[in-house]
C-alpha positions as CSV (number, residue, x, y, z in Angstrom):
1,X,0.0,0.0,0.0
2,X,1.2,3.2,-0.4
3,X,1.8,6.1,1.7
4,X,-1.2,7.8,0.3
5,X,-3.6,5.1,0.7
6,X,-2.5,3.9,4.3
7,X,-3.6,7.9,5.2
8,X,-6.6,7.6,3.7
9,X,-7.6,4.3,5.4
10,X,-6.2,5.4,8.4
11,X,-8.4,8.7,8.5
12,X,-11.1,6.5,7.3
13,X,-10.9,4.6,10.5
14,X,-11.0,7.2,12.8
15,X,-13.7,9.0,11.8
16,X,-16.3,6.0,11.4
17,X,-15.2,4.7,14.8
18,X,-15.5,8.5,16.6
19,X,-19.1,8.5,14.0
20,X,-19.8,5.1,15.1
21,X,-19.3,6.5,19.0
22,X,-21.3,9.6,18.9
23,X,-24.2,7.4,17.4
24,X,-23.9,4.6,20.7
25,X,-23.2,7.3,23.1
26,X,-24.0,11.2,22.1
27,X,-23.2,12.1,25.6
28,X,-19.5,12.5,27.4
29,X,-18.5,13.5,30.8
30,X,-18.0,17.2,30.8
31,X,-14.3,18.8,31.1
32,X,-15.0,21.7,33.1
33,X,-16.6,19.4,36.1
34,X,-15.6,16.2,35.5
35,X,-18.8,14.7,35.5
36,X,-19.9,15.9,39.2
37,X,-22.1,18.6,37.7
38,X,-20.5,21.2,40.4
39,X,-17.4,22.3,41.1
40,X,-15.5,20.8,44.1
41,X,-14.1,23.2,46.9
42,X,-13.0,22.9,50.5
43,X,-13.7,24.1,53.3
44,X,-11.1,25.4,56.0
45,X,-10.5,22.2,57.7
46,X,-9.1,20.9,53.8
47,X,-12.4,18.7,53.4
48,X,-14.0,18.9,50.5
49,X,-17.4,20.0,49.5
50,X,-19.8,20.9,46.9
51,X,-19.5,23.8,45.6
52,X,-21.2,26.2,42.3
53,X,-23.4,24.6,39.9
54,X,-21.7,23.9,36.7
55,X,-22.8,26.6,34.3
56,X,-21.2,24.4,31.2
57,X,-23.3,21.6,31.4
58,X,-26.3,23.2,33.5
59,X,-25.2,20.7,36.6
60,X,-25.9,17.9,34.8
61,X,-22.6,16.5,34.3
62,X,-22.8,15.5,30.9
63,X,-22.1,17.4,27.3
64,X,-23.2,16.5,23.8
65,X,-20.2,15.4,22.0
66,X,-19.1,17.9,18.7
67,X,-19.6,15.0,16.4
68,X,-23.1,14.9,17.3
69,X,-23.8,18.5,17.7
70,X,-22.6,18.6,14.4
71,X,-25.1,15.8,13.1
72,X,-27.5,17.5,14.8
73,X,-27.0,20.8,13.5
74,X,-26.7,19.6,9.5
75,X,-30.2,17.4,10.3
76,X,-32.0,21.1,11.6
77,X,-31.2,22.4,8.9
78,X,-32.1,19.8,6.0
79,X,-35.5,19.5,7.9
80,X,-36.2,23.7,7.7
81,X,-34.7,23.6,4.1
82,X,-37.2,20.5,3.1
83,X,-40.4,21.9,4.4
């Protein structure tokens, strides 16, 4: 194989596995929180607590991944374009 072909099969790959991922599971963890929904703190004894509501993924803990956003986004607007 060349070069050229071994990219392409390569990209190939990775994009229907990360498509094939956002289909099974449209939601990850969010970064901001780590999946808590809140923001940890401590108090002064070094314990630590809840804190703030995550504004990011409205204290859920959970985002929609950008490969699914996108799908979603490109299916909004074939529907509005078809009707």
């Amino acid at each position: 194989m060349t070069s050229i072909a071994l990219a392409i099969a390569c990209l190939l790959t990775v994009t229907l596995g990360y498509g094939g991922m956002c289909a099974a599971s449209p939601f990850g963890t969010c970064h901001k929180c780590n999946g808590f929904g809140f923001a940890m703190e401590t108090d002064r004894k070094g314990r630590p607590k809840r804190g703030k509501s995550c504004r990011r993924c409205k204290a859920t803990g959970k985002r929609i991944r950008a490969g699914r956003w996108l799908f979603n986004r490109a299916e909004r607007i074939y529907r509005g374009g078809t009707h």
